[in-house]
N, C-alpha and C positions, 0 to 999 in steps of 0.2 A: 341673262346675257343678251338675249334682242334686244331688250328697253336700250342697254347703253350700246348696240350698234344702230336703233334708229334715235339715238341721240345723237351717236358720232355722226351718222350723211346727214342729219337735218343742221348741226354746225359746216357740215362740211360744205354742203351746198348755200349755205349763207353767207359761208366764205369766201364762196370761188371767186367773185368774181375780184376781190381781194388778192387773192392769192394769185389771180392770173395778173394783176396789175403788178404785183411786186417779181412777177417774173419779167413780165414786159419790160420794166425799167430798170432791170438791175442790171447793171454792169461787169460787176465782177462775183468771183464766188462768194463771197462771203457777204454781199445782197442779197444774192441767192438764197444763203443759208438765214441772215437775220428773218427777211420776207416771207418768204416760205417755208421753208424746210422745218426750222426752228418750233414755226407756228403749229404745221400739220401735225407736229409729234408729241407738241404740247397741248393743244388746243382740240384735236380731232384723235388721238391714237391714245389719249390717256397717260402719255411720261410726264413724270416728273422732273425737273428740273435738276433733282438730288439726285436723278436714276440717271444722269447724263454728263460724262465730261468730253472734252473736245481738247483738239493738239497734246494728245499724251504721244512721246516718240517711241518710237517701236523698234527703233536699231536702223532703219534705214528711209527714215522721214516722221511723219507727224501723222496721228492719224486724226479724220475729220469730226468724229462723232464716234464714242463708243455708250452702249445705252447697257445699264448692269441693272439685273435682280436680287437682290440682298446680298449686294458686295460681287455677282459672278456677272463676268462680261458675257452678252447674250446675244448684242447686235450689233454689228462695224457698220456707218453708214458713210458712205465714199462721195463726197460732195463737186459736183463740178459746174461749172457756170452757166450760164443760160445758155449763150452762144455757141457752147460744144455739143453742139446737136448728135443723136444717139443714130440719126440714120432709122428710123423706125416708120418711117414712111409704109405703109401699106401692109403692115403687122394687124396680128391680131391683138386688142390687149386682154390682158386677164389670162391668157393663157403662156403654158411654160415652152421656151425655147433652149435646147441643146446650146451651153454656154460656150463653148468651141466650132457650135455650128454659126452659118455662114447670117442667121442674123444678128447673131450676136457680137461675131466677130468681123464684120463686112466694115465695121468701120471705127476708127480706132480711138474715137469718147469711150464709149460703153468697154469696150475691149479693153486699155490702157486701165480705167477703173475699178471693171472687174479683179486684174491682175492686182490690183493696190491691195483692193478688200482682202482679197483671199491671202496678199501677205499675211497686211495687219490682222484679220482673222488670227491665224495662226497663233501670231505674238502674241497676243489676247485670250486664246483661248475662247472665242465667239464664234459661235457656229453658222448664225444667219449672218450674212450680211446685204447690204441695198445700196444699189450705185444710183445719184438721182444728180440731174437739172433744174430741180426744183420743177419741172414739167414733164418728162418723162423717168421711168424709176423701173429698176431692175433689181429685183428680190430673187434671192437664193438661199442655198446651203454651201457654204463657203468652208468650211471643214466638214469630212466626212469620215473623220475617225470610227470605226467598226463597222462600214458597212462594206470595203473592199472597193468604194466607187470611187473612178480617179475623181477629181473635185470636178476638172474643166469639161467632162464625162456629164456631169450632171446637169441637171433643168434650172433654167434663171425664166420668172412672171416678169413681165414685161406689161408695163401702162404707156401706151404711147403720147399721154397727154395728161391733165388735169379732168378735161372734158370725160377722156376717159376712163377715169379712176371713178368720177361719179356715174359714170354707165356700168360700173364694175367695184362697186364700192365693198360689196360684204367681201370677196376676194380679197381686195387692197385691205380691210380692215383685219381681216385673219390671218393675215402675212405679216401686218405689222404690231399691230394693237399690243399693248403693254401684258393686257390681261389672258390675250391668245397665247401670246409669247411664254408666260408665265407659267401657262398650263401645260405650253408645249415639253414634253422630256425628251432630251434628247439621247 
């Protein structure tokens, strides 16, 4: 398992500065999502392509990206555009923040987001979910059937950047990675 997480940062960091370009110049979400998002999940996190559909409706919109393990939905990820900045100014990344506390919720990208996932979670039956700008990215437990914990109760990681998902990479890669994910039980 280290071999393919110092596979993953050594793509990852080859990438970046790629990946911060297609942030820079994207316009709207779905720049966002071709440019980056697409790419880290594909190229750096180990998904498949067949593990992944996108705008399945949920009863009350579309959702952005659901990622499934032989056929079971596992990850809702909540795409929003560059522009909608998360407010993470002066955060620490790699570490977990109370998802109803006040950096979570101080500003209403990540906040707005959050609430989507944790629908679509729901409807899906997907327990993690990651609200992301293609530059900052907010990973949780988005259902928490049997543990008694209200959801909004619980911890969301926060990366306040590209910059710093590669300062915090084995983190960002165990929170997302297809393989971590898979061994995860929930």
């Amino acid at each position: 398992m280290h071999e393919l997480l110092d596979t993953a940062y050594q793509n990852f960091v080859q990438s970046l500065d790629s990946y911060s370009k297609g942030v820079s110049e994207s316009v709207t979400e779905s720049d966002v999502r071709l440019k980056v998002i697409d790419r880290i999940f594909t190229e750096i996190l180990g998904w498949k392509h067949s593990d992944i559909s996108t705008e399945e409706e949920t009863g009350s919109g579309y959702l952005d990206y659901k990622f499934s393990i032989e056929g079971l939905g596992r990850l809702v990820v909540e795409a929003k555009r560059d522009s909608a900045s998360f407010g993470f100014k002066g955060r620490n990344s790699g570490r977990a923040y109370k998802l109803s506390g006040p950096a979570l919720s101080g500003s209403p990208h990540p906040s707005k987001g959050i609430s989507q996932a944790i629908a679509y979670s729901g409807v899906k039956n997907c327990e993690l979910a990651c609200v992301t700008n293609g530059n900052e990215w907010v990973i949780f437990r988005a259902n928490r059937t049997g543990d008694g914990t209200d959801t909004r109760d619980g911890m969301g990681f926060i990366f306040t950047s590209l910059e710093e998902i590669k300062s915090n990479f084995s983190i960002f890669f165990d929170l997302l990675a297809k393989e971590k994910v898979e061994q995860f039980s929930f």
